[in-house]
C-alpha atoms as an extended CHARMM CRD file, in Angstrom:
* protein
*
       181  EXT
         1         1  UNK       CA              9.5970000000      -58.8870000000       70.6820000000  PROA      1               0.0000000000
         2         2  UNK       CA             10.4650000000      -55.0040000000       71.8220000000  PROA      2               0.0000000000
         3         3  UNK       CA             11.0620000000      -53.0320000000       69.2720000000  PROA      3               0.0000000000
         4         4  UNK       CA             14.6400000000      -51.2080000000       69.1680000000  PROA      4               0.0000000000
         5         5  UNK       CA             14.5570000000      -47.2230000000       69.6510000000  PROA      5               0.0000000000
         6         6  UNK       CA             15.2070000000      -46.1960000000       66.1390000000  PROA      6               0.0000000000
         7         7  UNK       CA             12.5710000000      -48.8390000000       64.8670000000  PROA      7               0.0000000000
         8         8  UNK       CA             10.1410000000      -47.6640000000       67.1860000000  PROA      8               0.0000000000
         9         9  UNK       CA             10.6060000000      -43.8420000000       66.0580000000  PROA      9               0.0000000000
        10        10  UNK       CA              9.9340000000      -44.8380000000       62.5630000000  PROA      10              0.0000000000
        11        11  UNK       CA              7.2310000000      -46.8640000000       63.5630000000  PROA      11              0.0000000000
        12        12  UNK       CA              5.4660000000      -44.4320000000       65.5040000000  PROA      12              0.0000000000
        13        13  UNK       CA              6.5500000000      -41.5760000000       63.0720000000  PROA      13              0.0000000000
        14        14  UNK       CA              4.6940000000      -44.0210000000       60.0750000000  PROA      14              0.0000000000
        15        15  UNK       CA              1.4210000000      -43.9590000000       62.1740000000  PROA      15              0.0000000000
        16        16  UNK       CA              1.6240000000      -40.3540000000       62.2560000000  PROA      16              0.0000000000
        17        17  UNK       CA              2.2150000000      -39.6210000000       58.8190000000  PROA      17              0.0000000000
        18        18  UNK       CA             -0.4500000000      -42.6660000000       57.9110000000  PROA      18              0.0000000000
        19        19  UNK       CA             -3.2720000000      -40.7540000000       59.2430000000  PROA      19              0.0000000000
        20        20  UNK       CA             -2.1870000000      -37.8560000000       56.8130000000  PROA      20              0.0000000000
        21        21  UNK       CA             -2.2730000000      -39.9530000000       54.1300000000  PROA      21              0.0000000000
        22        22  UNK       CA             -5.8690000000      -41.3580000000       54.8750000000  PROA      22              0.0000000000
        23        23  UNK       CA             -5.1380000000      -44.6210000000       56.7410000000  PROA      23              0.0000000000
        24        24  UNK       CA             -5.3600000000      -45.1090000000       60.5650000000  PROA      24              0.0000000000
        25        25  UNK       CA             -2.2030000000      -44.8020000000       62.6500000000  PROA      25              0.0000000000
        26        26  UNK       CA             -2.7220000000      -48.8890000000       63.7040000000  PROA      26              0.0000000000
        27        27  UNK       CA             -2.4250000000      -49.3000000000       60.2100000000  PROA      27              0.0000000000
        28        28  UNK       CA              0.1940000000      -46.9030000000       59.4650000000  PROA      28              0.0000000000
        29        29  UNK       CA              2.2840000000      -48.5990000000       62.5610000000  PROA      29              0.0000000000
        30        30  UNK       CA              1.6660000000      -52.0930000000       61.5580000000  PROA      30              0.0000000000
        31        31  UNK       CA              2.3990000000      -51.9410000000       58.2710000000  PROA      31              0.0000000000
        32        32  UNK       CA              5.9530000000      -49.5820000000       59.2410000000  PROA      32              0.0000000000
        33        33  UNK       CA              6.5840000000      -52.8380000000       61.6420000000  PROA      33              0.0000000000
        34        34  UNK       CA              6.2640000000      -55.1960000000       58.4570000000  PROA      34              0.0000000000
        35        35  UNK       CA              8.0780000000      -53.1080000000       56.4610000000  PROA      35              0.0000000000
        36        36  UNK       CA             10.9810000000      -53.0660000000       58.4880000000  PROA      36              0.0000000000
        37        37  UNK       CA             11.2950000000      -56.6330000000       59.6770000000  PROA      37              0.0000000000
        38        38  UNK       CA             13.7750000000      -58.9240000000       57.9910000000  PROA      38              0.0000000000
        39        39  UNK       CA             10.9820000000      -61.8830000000       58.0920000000  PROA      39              0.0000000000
        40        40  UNK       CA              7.5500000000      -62.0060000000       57.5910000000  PROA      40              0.0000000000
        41        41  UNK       CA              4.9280000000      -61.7270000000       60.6590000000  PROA      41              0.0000000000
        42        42  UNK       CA              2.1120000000      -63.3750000000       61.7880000000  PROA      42              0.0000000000
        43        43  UNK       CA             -0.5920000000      -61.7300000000       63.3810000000  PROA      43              0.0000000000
        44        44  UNK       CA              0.3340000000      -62.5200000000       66.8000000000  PROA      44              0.0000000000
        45        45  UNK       CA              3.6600000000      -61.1530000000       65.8840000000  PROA      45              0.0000000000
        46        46  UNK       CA              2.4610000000      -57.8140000000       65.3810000000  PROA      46              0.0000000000
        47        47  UNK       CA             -0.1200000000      -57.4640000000       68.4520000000  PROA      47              0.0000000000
        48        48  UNK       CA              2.6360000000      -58.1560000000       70.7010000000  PROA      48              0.0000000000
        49        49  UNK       CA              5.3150000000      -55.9950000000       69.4990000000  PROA      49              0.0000000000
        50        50  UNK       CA              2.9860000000      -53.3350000000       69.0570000000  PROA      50              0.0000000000
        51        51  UNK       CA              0.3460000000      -53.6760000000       71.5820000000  PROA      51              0.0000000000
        52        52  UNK       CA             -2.5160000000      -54.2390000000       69.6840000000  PROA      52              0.0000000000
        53        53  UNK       CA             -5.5370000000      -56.1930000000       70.4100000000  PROA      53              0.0000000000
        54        54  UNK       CA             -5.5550000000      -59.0770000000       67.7650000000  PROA      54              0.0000000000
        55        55  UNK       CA             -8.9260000000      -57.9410000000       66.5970000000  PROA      55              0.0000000000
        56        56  UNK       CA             -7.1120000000      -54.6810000000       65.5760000000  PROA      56              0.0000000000
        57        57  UNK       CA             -4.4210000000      -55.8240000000       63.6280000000  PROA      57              0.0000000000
        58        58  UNK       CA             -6.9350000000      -57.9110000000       61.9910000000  PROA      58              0.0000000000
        59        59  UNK       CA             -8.4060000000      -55.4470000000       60.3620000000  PROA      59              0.0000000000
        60        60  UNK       CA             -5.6780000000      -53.5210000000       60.0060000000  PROA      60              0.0000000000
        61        61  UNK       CA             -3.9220000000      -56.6750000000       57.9700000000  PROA      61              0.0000000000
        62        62  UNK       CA             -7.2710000000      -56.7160000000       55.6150000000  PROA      62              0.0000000000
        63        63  UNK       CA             -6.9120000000      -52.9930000000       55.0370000000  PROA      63              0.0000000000
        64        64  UNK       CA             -2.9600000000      -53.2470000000       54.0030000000  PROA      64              0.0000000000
        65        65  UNK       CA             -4.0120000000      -56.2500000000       52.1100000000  PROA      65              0.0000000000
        66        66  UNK       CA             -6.7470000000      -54.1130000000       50.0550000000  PROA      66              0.0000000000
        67        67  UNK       CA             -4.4520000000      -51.7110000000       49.2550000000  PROA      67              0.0000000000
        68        68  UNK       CA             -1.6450000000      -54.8210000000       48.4330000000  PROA      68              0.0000000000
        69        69  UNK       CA              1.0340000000      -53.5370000000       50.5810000000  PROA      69              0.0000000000
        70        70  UNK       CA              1.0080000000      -56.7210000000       52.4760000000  PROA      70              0.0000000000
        71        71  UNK       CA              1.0990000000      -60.3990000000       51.0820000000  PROA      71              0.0000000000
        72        72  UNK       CA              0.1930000000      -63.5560000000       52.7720000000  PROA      72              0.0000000000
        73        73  UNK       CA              2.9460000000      -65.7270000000       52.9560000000  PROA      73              0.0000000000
        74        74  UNK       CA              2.9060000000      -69.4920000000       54.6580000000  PROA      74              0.0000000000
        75        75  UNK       CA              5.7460000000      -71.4950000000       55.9940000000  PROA      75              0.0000000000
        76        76  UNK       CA              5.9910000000      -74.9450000000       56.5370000000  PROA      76              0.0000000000
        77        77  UNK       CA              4.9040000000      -76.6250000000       59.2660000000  PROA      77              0.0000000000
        78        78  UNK       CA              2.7560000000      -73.4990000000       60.6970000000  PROA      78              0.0000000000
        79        79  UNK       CA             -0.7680000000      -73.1800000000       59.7380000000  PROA      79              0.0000000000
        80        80  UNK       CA             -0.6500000000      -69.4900000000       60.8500000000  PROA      80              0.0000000000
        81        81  UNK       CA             -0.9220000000      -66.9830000000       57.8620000000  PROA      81              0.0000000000
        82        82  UNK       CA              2.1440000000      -64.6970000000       57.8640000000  PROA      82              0.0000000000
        83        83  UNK       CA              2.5720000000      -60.9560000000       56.1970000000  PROA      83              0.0000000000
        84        84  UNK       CA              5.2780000000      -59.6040000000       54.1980000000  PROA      84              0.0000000000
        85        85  UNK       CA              5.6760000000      -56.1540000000       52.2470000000  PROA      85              0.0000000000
        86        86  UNK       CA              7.4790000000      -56.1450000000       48.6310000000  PROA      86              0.0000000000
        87        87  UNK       CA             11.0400000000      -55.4230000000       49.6690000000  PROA      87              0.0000000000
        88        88  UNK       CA             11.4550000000      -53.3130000000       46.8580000000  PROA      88              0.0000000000
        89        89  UNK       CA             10.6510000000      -49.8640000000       47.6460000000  PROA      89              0.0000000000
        90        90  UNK       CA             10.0780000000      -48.8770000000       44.0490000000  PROA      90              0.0000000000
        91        91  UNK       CA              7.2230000000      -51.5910000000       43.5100000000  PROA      91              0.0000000000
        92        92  UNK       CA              5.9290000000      -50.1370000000       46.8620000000  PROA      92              0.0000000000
        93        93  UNK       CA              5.8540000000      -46.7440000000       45.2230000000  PROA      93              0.0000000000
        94        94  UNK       CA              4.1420000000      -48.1510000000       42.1240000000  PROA      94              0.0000000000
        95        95  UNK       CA              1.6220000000      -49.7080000000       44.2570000000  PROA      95              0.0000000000
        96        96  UNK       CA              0.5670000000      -46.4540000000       46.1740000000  PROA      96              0.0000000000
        97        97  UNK       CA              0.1530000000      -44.7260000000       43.2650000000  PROA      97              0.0000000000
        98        98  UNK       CA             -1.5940000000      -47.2450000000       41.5280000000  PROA      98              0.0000000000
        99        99  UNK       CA             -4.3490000000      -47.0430000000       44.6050000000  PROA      99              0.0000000000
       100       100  UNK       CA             -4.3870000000      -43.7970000000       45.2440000000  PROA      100             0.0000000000
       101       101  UNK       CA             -4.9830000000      -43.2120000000       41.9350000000  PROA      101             0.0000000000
       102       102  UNK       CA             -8.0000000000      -46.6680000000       41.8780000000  PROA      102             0.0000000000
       103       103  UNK       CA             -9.7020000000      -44.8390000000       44.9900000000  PROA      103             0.0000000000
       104       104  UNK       CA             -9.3990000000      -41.1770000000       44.3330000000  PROA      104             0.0000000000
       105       105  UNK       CA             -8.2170000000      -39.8480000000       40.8470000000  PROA      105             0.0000000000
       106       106  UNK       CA            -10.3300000000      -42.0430000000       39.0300000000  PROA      106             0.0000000000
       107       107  UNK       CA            -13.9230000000      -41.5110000000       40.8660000000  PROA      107             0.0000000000
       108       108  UNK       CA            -12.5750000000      -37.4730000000       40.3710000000  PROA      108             0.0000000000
       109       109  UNK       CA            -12.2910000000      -37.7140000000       36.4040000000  PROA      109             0.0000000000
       110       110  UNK       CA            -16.0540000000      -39.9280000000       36.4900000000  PROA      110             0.0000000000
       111       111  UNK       CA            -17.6120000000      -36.6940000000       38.0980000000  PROA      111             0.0000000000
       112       112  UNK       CA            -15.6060000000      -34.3530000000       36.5830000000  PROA      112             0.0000000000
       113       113  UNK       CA            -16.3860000000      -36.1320000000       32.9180000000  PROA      113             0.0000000000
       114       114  UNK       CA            -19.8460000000      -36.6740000000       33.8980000000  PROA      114             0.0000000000
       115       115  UNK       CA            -21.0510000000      -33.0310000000       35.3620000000  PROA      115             0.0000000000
       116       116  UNK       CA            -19.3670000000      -31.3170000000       32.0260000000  PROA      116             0.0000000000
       117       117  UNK       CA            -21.8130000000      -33.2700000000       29.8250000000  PROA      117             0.0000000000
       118       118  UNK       CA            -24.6900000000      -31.2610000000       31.8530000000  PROA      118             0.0000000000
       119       119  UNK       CA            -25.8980000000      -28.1890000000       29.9520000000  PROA      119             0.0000000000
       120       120  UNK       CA            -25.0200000000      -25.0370000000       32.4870000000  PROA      120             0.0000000000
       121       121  UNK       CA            -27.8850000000      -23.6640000000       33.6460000000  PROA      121             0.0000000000
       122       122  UNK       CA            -26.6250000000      -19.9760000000       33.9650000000  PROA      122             0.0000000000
       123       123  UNK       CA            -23.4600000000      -17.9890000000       33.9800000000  PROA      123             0.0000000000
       124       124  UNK       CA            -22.5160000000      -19.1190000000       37.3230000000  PROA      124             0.0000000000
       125       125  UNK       CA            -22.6250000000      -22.6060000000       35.9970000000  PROA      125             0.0000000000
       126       126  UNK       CA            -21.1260000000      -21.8120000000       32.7210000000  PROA      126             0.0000000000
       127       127  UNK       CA            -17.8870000000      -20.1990000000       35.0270000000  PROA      127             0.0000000000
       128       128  UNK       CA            -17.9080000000      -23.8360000000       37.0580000000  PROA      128             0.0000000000
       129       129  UNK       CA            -17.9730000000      -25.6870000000       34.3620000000  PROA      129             0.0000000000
       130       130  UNK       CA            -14.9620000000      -23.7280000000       32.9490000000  PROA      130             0.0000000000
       131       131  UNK       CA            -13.0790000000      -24.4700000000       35.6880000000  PROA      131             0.0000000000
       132       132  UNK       CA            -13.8080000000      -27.8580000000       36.0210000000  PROA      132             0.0000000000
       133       133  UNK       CA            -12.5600000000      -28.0600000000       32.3580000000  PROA      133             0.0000000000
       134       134  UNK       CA             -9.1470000000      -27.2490000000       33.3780000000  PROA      134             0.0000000000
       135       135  UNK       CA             -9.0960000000      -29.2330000000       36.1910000000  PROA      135             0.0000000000
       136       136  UNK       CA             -9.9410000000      -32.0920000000       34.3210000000  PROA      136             0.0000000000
       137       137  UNK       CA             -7.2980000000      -31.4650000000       31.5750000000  PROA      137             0.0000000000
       138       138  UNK       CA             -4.5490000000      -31.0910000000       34.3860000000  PROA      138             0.0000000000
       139       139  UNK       CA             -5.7710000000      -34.3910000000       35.9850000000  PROA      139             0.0000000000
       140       140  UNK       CA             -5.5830000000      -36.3150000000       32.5870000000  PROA      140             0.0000000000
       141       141  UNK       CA             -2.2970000000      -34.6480000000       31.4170000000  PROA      141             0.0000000000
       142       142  UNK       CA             -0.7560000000      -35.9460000000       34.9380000000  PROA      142             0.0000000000
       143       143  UNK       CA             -2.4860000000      -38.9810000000       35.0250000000  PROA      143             0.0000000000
       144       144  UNK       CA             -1.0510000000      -39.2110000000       31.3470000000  PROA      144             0.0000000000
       145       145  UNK       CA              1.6870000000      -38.9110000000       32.5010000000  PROA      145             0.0000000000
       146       146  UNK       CA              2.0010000000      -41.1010000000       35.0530000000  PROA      146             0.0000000000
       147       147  UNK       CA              0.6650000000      -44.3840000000       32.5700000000  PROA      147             0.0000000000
       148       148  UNK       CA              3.7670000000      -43.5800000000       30.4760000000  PROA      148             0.0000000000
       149       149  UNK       CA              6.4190000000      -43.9220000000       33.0200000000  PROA      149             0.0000000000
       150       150  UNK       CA              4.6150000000      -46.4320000000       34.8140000000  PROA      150             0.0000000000
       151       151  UNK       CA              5.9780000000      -49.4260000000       33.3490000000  PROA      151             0.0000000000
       152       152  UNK       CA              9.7040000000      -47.5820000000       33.1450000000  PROA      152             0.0000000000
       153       153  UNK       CA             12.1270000000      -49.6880000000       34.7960000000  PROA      153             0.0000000000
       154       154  UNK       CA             13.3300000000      -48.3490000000       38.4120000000  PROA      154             0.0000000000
       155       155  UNK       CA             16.7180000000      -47.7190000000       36.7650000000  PROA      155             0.0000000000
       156       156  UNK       CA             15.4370000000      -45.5320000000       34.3020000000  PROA      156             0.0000000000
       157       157  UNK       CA             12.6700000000      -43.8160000000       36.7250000000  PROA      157             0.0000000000
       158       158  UNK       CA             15.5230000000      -43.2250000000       39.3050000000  PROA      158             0.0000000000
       159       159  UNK       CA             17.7380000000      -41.5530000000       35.8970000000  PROA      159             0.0000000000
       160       160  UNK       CA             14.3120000000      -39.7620000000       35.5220000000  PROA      160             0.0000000000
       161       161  UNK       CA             13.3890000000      -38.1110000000       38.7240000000  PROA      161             0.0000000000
       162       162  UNK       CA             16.5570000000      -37.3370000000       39.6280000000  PROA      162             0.0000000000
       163       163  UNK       CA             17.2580000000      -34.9920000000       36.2030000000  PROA      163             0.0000000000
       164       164  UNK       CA             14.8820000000      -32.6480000000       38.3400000000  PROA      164             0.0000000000
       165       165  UNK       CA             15.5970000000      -28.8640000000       37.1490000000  PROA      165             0.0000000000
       166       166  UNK       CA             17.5600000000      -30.1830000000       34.1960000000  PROA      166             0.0000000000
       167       167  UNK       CA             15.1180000000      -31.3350000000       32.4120000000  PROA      167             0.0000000000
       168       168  UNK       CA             13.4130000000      -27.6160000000       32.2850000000  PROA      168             0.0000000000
       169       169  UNK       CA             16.5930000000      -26.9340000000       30.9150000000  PROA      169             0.0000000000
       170       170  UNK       CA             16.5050000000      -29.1020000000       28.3430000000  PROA      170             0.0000000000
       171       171  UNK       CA             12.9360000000      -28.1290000000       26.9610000000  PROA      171             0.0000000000
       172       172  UNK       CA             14.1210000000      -24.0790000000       27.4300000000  PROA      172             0.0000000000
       173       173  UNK       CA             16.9140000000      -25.0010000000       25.3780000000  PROA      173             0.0000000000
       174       174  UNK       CA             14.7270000000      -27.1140000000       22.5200000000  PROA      174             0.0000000000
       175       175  UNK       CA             12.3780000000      -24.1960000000       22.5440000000  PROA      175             0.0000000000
       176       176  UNK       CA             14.7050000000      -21.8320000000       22.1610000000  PROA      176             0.0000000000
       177       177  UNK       CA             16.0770000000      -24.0520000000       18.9110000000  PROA      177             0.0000000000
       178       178  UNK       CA             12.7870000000      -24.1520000000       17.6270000000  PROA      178             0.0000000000
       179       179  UNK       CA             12.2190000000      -20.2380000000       17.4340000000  PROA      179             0.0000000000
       180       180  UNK       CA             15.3560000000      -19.9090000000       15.5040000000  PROA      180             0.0000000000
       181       181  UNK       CA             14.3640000000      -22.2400000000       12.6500000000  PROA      181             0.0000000000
């Protein structure tokens, strides 16, 4: 199955930006390929329009499953296991943030939590430590942050994120209030 030109740029494009993001450009490719198909693929599927040995999108399919941006699917009739993405980009969202968050923010806040129950040992220590503090505090007032709106329907997250500036506005303004009572 070749892939069209404007698929193909995306695709390729995806692998790029998946090796900034900490995934392998295979990966990043297949899973652009499975995002953007109208029906879900099989493994052959993918190896062929992308020119991958089967091995490799083999264990590219495990890694997109681990991070559950692929689901098996089955049809009927074929005993070949077949991959889909959620087709909602919002749950995709969700779902990267909910991993990144699994495989990097939370080992961060263990150390971070765990190192400022140490005793410094001298100033230089005490001066870490201090900073570590506010790192910690900024990663649990984001990560805060983030459990609240979590659950927010896309509706109101789109309403949300798209106030942008405005909502600065809003708090100047309730501040402002505030100092004249």
């Amino acid at each position: 199955m070749p892939l069209s030109p404007q698929t193909e740029r995306f695709v390729l494009h995806f692998g790029e930006m998946g090796s900034r993001w900490g995934v392998n450009r295979t990966v990043g490719q297949m899973y652009a390929l499975l995002f953007l198909s109208s029906r879900p693929l099989n493994a052959d599927d993918i190896a062929e329009a992308l020119g991958f040995s089967r091995s490799n999108v083999s264990m590219g399919l495990k890694e997109l499953q681990s991070w559950r941006l692929v689901k098996l699917v089955h049809q009927v009739g074929d005993r070949r296991d077949y991959f889909d993405t959620p087709k909602d980009v919002w749950e995709i969202f969700r779902i990267l943030m909910e991993e990144k968050r699994r495989r990097e923010i939370d080992p961060t806040l263990t150390l971070l939590r765990d190192t400022l129950l140490e005793s410094p040992s001298g100033e230089s220590e005490v001066y870490a430590q201090r900073r570590m503090k506010e790192m910690l505090e900024l990663i649990e007032l984001t990560t805060g942050w983030f459990d609240e709106v979590h659950d927010l329907p896309p509706e109101t997250l789109k309403r949300l994120m798209s106030l942008g500036t405005k909502v600065q506005k809003v708090l100047d303004f309730a501040g402002k209030l505030r100092g004249r009572d």
